[in-house]
VOVEXTI-214990 format. One record per residue (C-alpha): residue in one letter; x, y, z. Coordinates in steps of 0.001 Angstrom, whole numbers, plus 500000, padded with zeros to 6 digits. Layout:
AXYZ
...
This chain:
X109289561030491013
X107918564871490783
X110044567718491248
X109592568189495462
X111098571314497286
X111307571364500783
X112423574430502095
X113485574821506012
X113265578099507962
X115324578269510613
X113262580424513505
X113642584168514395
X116074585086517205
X113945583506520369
X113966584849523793
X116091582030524767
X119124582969522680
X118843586055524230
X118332585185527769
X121219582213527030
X118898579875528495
X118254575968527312
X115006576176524854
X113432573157525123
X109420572758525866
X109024574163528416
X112149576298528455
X110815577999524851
X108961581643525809
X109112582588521727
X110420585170519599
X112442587742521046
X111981591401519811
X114850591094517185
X113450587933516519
X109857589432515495
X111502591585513167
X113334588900511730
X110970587255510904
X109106590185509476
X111937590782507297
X111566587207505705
X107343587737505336
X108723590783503516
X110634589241501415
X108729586367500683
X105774588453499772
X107771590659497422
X109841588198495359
X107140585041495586
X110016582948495825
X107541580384497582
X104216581194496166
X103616577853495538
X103468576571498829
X101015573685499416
X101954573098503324
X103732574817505931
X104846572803509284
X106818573758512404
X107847572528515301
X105718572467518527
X108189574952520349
X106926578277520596
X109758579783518723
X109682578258515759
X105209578113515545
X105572581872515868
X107811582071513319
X106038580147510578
X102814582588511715
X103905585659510854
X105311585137507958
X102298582810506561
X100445585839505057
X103225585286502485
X102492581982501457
X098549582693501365
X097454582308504860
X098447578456504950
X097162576723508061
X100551576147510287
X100762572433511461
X103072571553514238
X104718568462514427
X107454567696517318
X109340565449515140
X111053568879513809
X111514569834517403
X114950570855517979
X117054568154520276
X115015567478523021
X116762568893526765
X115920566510529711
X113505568046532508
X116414568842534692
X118006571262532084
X115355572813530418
X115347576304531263
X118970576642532905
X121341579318532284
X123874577565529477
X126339578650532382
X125009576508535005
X124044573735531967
X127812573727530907
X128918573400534434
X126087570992535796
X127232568332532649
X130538569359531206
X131036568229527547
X132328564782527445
X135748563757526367
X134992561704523620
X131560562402522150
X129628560031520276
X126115560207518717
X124595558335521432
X125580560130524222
X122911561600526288
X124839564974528278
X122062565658530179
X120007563271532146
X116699562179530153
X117905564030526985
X117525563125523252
X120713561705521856
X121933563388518492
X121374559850517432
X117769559500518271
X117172563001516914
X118388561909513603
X115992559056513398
X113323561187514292
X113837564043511693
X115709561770509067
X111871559604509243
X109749562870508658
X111371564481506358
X111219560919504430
X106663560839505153
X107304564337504506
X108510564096500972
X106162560980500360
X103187562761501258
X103485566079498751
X105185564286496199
X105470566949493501
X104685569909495698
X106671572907497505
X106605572571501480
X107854575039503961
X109040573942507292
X109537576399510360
X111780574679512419
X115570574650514068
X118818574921513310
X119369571899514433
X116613570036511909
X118853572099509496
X122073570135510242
X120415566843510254
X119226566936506654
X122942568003505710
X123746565348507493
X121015562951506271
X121391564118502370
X125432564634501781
X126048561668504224
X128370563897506246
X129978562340509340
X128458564064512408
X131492563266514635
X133120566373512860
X136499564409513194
X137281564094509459
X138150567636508879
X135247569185507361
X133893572878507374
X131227573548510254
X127394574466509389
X125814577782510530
X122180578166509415
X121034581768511443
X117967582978512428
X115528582978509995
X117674581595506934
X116064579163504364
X117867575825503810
X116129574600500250
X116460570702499505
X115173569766495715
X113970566244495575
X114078564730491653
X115587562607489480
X119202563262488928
X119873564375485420
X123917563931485745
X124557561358487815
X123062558072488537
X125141557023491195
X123657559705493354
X120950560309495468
X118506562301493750
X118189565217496087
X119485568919495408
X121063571224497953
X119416574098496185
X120754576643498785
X122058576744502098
X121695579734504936
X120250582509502834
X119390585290504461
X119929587749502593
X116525589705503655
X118614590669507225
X120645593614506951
X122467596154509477
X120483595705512952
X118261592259512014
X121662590391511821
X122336587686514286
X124274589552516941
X127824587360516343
X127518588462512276
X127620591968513115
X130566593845512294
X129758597442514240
């Protein structure tokens, strides 16, 4: 096996964060203005430390979001064609509750009482259980397909939990105790794929780091982070 890092953005704040609307297809208008500068922040970055210089591919979602993300800050990784792919869509919203106020979602389909992975809150939605498959399976191609190389995926924070999930077998019930997972806008998730040099017994995949974002400071901080 050669040494394979995929490396997750998480999108710039969208318009739909802001407007505290569902974000799904059709839902999805894009970046918001914070977002754009974001995301900025990160080409920045990128461009000055070459952290991911060697970039062979960069994907992203279909969702508007998330493809405008992984434009702007391409220049950084040498122009690299962007190439969308739905199966790192965030969880799919049915066609009733895409673009509803998350007031008039919550109230329309109230959180169950007991939740379980194949629940489907909204009518026609994506199950966290069928969104699993679908990421757990690309991310698997993905890794197949540049064995040995460095790929960059614009996606969701969503896609982020699900390969935390996937890779430290976490229970996604959440009813064993554990800390919850807060990737923010624009923060790279990294994921080394190699033999394990330790341990046999596990999987050979690295969490190399989890929500850095250390390119947002002062006003480009998610809005909940800030502390003025």
């Amino acid at each position: 096996m050669g040494q394979t890092r995929i490396v997750l953005v998480r999108h710039g704040e969208s318009l739909a964060q802001e407007r505290r609307v569902v974000g799904g297809h059709a839902g999805c208008a894009g970046l918001s203005t914070l977002g754009v500068r974001q995301v900025e922040a990160l080409r920045d970055r990128l461009a000055d430390s070459g952290e991911l210089a060697d970039a062979t591919a960069l994907y992203s979602s279909v969702m508007a979001r998330a493809v405008q993300t992984a434009q702007i800050f391409a220049p950084a990784l040498g122009d690299l064609e962007v190439r969308q792919d739905c199966a790192f869509c965030e969880g799919h919203p049915g066609a009733e509750a895409d673009g509803l106020s998350w007031d008039e979602y919550d109230q329309r389909w109230p959180w169950p009482a007991e939740w379980s992975p194949e629940a489907r809150r909204d009518p026609g939605s994506e199950s966290f259980a069928d969104m699993r498959e679908r990421v757990s399976a690309r991310l698997d191609a993905l890794a197949e397909r540049h064995d040995g190389e460095t790929v960059v995926v614009a996606c969701h924070g969503g896609v982020v939990l699900h390969t935390m999930f996937q890779w430290l077998q976490l229970d996604p019930a959440g009813d064993s105790g554990r800390a919850w997972l807060d990737p923010v806008n624009t923060s790279l998730t990294e994921w080394r794929l190699a033999d394990n040099p330790f341990w046999s017994g596990a999987l050979p995949v690295q969490l190399v780091r989890f929500n850095d974002h250390g390119h947002l400071r002062g006003d480009l901080l998610p809005r909940r982070h800030r502390t003025d």
